[in-house]
N, C-alpha and C positions, 0 to 999 in steps of 0.2 A: 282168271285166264289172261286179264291185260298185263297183270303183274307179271307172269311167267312168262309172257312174252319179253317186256320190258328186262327180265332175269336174262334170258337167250340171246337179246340183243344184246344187253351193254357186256355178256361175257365175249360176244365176236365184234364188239365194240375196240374190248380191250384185244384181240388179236389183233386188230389190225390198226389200232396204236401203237403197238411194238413193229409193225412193219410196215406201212404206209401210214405215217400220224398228218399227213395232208389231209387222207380221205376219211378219216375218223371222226366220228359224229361230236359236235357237243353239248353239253348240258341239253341246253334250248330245245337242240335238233329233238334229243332222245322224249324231252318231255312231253314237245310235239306229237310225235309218233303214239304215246302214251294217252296224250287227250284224245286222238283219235281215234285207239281202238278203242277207249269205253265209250265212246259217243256212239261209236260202230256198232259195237255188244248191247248197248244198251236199247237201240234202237231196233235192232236186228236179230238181236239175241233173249231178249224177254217177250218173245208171241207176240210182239204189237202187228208185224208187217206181215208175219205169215198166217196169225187165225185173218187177219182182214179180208187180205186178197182169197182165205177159205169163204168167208164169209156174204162174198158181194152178190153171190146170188142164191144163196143157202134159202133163203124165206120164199123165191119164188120158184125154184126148186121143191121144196117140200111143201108149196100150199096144196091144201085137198077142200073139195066139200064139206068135207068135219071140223075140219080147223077154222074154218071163214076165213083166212090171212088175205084172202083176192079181197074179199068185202070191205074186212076190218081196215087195211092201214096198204096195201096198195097204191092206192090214188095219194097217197101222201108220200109215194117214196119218189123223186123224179128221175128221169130215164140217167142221167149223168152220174147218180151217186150210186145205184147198184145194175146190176144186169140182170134184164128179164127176160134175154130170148132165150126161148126151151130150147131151143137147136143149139147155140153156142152152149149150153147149161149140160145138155145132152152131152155129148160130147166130153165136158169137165168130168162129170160126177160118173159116167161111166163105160169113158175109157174109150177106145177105137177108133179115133180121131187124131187132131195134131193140132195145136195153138197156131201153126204156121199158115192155117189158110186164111184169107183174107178176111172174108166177112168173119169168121173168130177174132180176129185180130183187131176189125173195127166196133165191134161190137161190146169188146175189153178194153179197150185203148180210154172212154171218155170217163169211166170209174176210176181207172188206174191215174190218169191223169191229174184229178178230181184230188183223188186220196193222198196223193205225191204230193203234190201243192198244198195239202192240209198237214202232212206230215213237216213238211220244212218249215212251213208256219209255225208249226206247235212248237219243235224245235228251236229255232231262232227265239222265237217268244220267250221259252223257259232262258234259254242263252242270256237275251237283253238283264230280263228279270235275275237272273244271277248275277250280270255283271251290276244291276243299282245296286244289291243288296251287299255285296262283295265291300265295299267300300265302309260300311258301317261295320259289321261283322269285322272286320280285319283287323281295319286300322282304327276306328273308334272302340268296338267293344273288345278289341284282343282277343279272337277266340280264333283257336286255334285249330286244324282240322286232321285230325291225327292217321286219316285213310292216307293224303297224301307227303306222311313223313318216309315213310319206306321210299316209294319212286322217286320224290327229292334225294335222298341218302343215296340211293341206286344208283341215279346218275351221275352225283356228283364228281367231277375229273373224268366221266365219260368209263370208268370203269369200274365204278362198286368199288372202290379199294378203300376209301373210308368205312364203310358198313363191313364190309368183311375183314379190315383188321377190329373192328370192337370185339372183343369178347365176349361182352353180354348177349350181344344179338347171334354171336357163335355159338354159345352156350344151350337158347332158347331156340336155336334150329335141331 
């Protein structure tokens, strides 16, 4: 999907090189835009952020006397990392309510908060770790990374005009 974005861009990349080449993006800009959305999709777009926030109060929601979950692992969860009020929980799971009222609001706010700042962390963390490893990978061991030769090719001149005069890569479309 980042890719066809990245296709959509540099083709009204390329209009309006031919008509305002001031305001036309380049190389940099496009690849930019490009690390972006997969940082975005990947974060956003692989179930990480929506089973979560399904998930924050799913266990005290569905605890019963059969299951023991109050007994078993409760006192182990603290009030910050999930939500345990049945009324806010009410309300979630079935329906008839509105996230806008306050005490829902406060009662959501210190998980969400909680998991935001664990998500950026993890984030940034892999980020750091990419960039030590980047430096040997690249320029010591030469290897090469063949997902990102299309979007290099794509943008290059801000219009795809190298990749789309090859003929091979016309061929194999």
């Amino acid at each position: 999907m980042s890719t066809f974005t990245l296709l959509v861009l540099v083709g009204l990349n390329a209009l309006t090189k031919q008509f305002a080449p001031k305001v036309a993006l380049k190389q940099e800009e496009l690849l930019t835009i490009y690390v972006m959305l997969c940082l975005g999709s990947s974060v956003a777009g692989n179930n990480f952020l929506e089973n979560l926030v399904l998930s924050l109060g799913h266990a005290f929601w569905f605890a019963t006397p059969e299951n023991e979950w109050s007994e078993l692992f409760f006192r182990f969860v603290p009030d910050w990392l999930a939500v345990k009020n049945k009324i806010a929980l009410h309300g979630f799971y079935e329906g008839r309510s509105s996230i806008y009222i306050i005490k829902h609001i406060v009662v959501w706010l210190a998980p969400l908060v909680f998991w935001t700042c664990f998500a950026i962390v993890l984030i940034f963390t892999l980020l750091c770790v990419n960039v030590l490893i980047r430096r040997a990978w690249v320029e010591q061991k030469k290897l090469s990374y063949p997902i990102i030769q299309l979007p290099l090719e794509l943008t290059r001149n801000g219009t795809g005009s190298v990749l789309f005069s090859n003929r091979l890569f016309l061929c194999r479309i």
